[in-house]
C-alpha positions in Angstrom: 0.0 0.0 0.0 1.3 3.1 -1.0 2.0 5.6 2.7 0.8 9.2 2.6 2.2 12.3 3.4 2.5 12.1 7.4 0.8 15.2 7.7 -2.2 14.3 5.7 -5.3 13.0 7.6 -7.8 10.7 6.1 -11.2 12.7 6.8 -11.5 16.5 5.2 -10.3 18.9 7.5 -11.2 22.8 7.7 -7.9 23.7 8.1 -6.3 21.1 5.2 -6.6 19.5 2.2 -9.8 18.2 0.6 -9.4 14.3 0.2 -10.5 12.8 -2.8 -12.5 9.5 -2.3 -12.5 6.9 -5.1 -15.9 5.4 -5.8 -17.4 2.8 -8.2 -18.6 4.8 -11.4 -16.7 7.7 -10.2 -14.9 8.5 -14.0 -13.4 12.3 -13.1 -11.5 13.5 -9.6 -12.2 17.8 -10.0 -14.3 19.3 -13.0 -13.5 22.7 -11.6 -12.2 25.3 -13.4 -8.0 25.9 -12.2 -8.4 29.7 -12.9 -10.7 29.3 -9.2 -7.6 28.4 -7.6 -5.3 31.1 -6.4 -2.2 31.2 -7.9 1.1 31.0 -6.2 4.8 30.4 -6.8 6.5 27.5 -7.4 9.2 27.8 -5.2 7.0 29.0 -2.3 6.2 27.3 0.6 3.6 25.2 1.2 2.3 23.8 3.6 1.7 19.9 2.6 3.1 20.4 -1.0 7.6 20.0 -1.1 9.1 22.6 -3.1 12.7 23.9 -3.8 13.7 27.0 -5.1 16.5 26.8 -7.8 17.5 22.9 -7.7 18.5 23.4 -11.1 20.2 26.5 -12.4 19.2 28.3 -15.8 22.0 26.9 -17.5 21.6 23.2 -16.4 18.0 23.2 -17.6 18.7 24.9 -21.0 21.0 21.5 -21.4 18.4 19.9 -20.7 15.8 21.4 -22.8 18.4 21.3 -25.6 19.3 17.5 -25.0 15.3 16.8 -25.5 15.3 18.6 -28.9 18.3 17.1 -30.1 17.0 13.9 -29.6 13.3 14.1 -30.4 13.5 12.7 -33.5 15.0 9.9 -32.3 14.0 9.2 -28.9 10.7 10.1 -28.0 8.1 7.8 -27.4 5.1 7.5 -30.2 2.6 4.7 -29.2 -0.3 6.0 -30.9 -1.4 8.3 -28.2 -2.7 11.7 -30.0 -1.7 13.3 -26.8 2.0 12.1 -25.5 2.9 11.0 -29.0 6.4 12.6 -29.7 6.2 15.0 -26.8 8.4 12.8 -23.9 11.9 10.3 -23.7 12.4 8.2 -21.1 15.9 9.0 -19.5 16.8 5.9 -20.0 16.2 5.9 -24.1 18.6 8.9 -24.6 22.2 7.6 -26.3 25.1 7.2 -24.3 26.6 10.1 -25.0 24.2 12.6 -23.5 26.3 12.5 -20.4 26.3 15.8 -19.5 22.4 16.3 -19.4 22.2 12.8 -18.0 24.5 13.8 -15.1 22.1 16.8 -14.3 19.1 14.6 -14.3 20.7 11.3 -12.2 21.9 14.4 -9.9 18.0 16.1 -9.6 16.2 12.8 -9.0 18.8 11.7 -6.4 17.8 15.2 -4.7 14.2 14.4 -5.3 15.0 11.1 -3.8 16.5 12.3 -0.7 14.3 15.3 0.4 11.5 12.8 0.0 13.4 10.4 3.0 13.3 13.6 4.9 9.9 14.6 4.8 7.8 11.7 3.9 10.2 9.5 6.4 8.7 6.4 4.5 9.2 2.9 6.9 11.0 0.6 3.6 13.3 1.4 1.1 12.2 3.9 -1.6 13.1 3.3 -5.3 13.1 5.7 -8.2 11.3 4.8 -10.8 10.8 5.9 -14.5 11.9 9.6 -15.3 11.4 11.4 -18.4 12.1 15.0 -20.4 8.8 16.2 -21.7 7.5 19.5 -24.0 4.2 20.5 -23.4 2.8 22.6 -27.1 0.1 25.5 -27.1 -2.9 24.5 -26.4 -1.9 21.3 -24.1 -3.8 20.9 -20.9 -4.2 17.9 -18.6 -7.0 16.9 -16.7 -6.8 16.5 -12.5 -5.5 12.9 -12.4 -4.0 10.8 -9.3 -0.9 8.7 -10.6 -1.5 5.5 -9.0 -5.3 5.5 -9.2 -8.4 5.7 -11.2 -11.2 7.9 -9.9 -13.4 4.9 -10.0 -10.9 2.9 -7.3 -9.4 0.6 -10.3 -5.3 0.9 -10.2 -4.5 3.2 -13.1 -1.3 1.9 -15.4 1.1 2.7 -12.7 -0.4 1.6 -9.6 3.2 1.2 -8.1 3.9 4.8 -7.7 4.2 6.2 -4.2 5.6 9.8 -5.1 5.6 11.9 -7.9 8.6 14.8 -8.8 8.3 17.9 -11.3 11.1 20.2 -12.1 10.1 22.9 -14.5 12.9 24.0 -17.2 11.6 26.9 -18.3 8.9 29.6 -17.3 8.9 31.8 -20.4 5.4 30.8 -21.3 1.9 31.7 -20.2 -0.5 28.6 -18.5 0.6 25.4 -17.9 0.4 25.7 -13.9 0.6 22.8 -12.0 -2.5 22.8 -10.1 -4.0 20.5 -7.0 -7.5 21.2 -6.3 -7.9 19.5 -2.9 -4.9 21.5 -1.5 -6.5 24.6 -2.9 -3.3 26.0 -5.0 -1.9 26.8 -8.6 1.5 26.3 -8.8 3.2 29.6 -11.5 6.2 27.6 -13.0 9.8 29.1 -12.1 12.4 27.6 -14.1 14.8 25.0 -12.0 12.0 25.1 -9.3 11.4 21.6 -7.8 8.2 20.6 -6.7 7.4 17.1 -4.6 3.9 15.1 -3.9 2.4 12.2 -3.3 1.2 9.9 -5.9 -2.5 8.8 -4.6 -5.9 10.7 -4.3 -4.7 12.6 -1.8 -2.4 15.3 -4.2 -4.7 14.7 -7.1 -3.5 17.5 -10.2 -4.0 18.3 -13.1 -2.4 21.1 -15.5 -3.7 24.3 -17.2 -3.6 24.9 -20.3 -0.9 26.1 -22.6 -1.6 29.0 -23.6 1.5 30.9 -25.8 4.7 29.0 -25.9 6.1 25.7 -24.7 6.5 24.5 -21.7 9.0 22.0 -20.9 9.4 19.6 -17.4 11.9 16.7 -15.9 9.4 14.2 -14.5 9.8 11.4 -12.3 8.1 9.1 -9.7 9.4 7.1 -7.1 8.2 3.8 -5.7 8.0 1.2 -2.7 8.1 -1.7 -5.3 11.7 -2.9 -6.5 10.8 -4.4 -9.4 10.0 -1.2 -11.1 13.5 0.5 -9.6 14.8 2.1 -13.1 18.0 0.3 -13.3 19.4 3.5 -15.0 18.7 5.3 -11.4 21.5 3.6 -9.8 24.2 4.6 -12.3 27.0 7.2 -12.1 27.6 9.4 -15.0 
């Protein structure tokens, strides 16, 4: 069973975070409109949602916005989906001689990795799993979504994840906020900001449109289960 955050309580509290509750037939989590939610800075405190200011410099993620380009072509995933189609690569798909921009990332999801010991003080061993580069276009939104869970209760496609990590690359676009409707907050992008949550109903999110630009982010999640450890995770570069 995937742990919460310790500071998250399972009923709906006045003074914390509305809980949302899966139930049979249940197909979306919020169908509120993000513009409702105040807006607030990435890098700000808050109070049940991790955030650092600056994990990456403006340098570090321009190589790694530059690394994705070079390698679109090549490496990004296209399944079929209309909607991630072309627009994300796995870390572990980019060629061996990306080392510089795969140093940066091994460095920011050990970080991730770490402050997450600190805060979430998980009980068993914590394993990162799956990380990717991904460019959101003009016009891209996604809807509030757990990432272990269906709304309905069924396990999604990645019922294994326990914690989810966003690093935002850039910030010279308009939308594309990072938003959780049961904590109440929009999250305003701020390039190299890291932001940390759990993966369950409890940080439910979604993201606002796109609306001039694109918007690029380093993604990862972290899990309790070994046997979806990303083998590239525990490499040196």
């Amino acid at each position: 069973m995937n742990q919460a955050w310790p500071e998250i309580r399972p009923e709906v509290q006045h003074d914390g975070p509305t809980i949302f509750v899966p139930r049979e037939g249940k197909t979306q989590w919020w169908t509120g409109n993000p513009a409702w939610l105040p807006l607030s800075a990435a890098d700000a405190p808050h109070r049940h949602i991790v955030t650092r200011a600056e994990v990456l410099s403006h340098h570090q993620c321009r190589i790694l916005i530059e690394c994705f380009e070079r390698n679109r072509e090549a490496c990004a995933t296209r399944d079929g989906d209309p909607f991630w189609s072309g627009r994300f690569i796995w870390q572990d798909a980019l060629p061996a001689h990306e080392v510089e921009a795969m140093r940066i990332m091994q460095q920011a999801r050990f970080l991730a990795q770490t402050l997450l010991a600190q805060v979430a003080l998980p009980k068993q061993p914590l394993y990162s799993d799956t990380a990717q580069l991904v460019r959101w276009h003009e016009g891209h939104e996604l809807t509030p979504h757990a990432d272990n869970i269906e709304p309905d209760g069924r396990p999604n496609a990645t019922p294994h994840r326990a914690f989810s990590s966003l690093i935002y690359l850039n910030d010279d676009y308009e939308g594309g906020e990072t938003y959780f409707p049961g904590h109440g907050v929009r999250l305003k992008p701020r390039t190299g900001a890291l932001v940390l949550f759990g993966a369950g109903p409890q940080y439910v999110h979604g993201v606002s449109r796109v609306t001039r630009g694109l918007r690029y982010t380093y993604a990862g999640w972290f899990t309790f289960d070994k046997i979806h450890e990303d083998q590239n995770a525990i490499r040196i570069f």
